[in-house]
N, C-alpha and C positions, 0 to 999 in steps of 0.2 A: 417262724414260717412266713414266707412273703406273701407279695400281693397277689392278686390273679391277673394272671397271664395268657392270651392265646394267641399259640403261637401258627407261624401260616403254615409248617409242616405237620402240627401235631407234635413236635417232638418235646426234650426237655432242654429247659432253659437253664442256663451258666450256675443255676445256684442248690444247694446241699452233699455237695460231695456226690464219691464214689459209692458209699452208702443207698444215698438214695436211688443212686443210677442200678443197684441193684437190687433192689427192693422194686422198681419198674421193672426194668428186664424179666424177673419173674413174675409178678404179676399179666405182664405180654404174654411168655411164656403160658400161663395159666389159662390165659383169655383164648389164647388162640387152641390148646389143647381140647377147650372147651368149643372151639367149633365161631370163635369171636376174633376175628380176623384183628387185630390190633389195638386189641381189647376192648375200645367203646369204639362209638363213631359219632358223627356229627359235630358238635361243638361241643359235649364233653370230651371227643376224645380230640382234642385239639385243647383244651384248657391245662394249663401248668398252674396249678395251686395246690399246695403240701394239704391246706385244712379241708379243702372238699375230697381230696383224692382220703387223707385220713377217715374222714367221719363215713365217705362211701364205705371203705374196709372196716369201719366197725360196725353199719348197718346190713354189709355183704355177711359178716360173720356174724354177729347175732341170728339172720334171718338162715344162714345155713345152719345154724349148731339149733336153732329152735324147729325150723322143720324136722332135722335129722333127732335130736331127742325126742321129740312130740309124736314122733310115725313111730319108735320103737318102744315107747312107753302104751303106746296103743294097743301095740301088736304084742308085747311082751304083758301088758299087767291087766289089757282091757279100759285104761282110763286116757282121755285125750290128757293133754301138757295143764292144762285150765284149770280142771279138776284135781289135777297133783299141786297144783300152786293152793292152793285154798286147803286142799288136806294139812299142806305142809304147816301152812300158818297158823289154823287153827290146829294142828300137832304141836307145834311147839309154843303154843300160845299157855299162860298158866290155866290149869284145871282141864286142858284141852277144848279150851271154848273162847270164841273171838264175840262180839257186837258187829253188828252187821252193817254197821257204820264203821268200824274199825275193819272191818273184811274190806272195804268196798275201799279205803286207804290205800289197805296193804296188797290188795292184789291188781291195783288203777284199773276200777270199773265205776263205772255212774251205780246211786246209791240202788235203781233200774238193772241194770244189767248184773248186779250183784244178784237180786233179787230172784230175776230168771236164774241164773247161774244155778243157786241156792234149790231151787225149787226140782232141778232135774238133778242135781248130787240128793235130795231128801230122796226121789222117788226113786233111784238107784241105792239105796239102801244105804250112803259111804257119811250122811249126818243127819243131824235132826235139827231144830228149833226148840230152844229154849225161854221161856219170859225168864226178863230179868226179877229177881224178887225186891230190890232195894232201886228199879225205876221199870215205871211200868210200859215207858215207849221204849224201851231197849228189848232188844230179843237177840238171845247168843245162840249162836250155831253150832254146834258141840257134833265132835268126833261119836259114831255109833264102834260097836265093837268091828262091823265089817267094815267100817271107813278106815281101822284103825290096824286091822289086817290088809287092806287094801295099801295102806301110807307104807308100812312097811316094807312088802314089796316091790312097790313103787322105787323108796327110796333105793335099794340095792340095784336095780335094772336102771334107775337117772345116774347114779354113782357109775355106774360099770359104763352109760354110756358117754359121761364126761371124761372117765378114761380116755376112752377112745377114740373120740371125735376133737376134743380141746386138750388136755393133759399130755396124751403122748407124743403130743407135737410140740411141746414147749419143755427146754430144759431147766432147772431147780430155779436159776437167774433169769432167765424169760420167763415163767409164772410168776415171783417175785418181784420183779420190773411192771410185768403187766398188771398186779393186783395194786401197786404202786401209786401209778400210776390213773387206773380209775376211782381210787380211793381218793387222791387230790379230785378229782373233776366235780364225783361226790360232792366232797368236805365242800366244796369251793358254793354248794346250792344249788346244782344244774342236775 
């Protein structure tokens, strides 16, 4: 990827091929469908650099695939996206029970924000708290039976909507490519 570039028409500069010239063109396409007259403006949309226009489409596409899963997970099972992530962990976590320093890890919240978190899934019925017996400043959050009816469901309605919204848009070698590919960025420690 090169350097950043801006250019005095807004347009694309000499460099990635026909590729990327399509890969613009659609995205144009897109922006303007959406009511966005040449897709940004101001001095983004005059800027020519491959790693910001990148990371914007993967912050454009996280923030759509998590609104769109998060409104139908709501609307389908009753539980905001938050609360399906913490079922999920502490579901698949052994005995069905996480430390709540090990929640607050896994789900990137302050060991606070966990805590809130925790405290409105308890009074919702979907876990509970547990003392650890072998330390006594540990406390695990453990799956109730209606948390565990609730993950269930959950998971089949997040499933059907990754379908839909990510899956059916990519074929065998674009999910393969694309799981690839953030698996390196991963691995790499970012």
């Amino acid at each position: 990827m090169g350097t950043a570039t801006i250019s005095e028409a807004g347009g694309n500069q000499e460099q990635g091929g026909a590729r990327r010239d399509q890969v613009l063109d659609a995205l144009d396409e897109r922006a303007v469908d959406q009511g966005q007259p040449g897709g940004t403006c101001g001095v983004l949309g005059q800027m020519d650099d491959d790693r910001i226009r990148l990371m914007g489409l993967i912050v454009r596409t996280h923030r759509r695939l998590t609104d769109s899963l998060g409104r139908e997970l709501e609307q389908d099972v009753g539980i905001p996206l938050v609360f399906f992530d913490v079922l999920i962990h502490v579901g698949g976590a052994p005995e069905s029970r996480l430390t709540m320093s090990r929640l607050s890890t896994d789900v990137a919240l302050t060991t606070g924000g966990v805590t809130r978190l925790v405290d409105r899934m308890v009074e919702a019925g979907l876990v509970a708290r547990e003392n650890c017996p072998s330390d006594r400043r540990s406390i695990y959050v453990v799956l109730t039976p209606e948390g565990q009816a609730v993950l269930e469901r959950a998971v089949t309605a997040h499933i059907d909507g990754i379908d839909r919204h990510l899956v059916a848009h990519l074929d065998e070698r674009d999910r393969a490519a694309l799981e690839v590919a953030l698996l390196k960025v991963l691995d790499a420690g970012c």
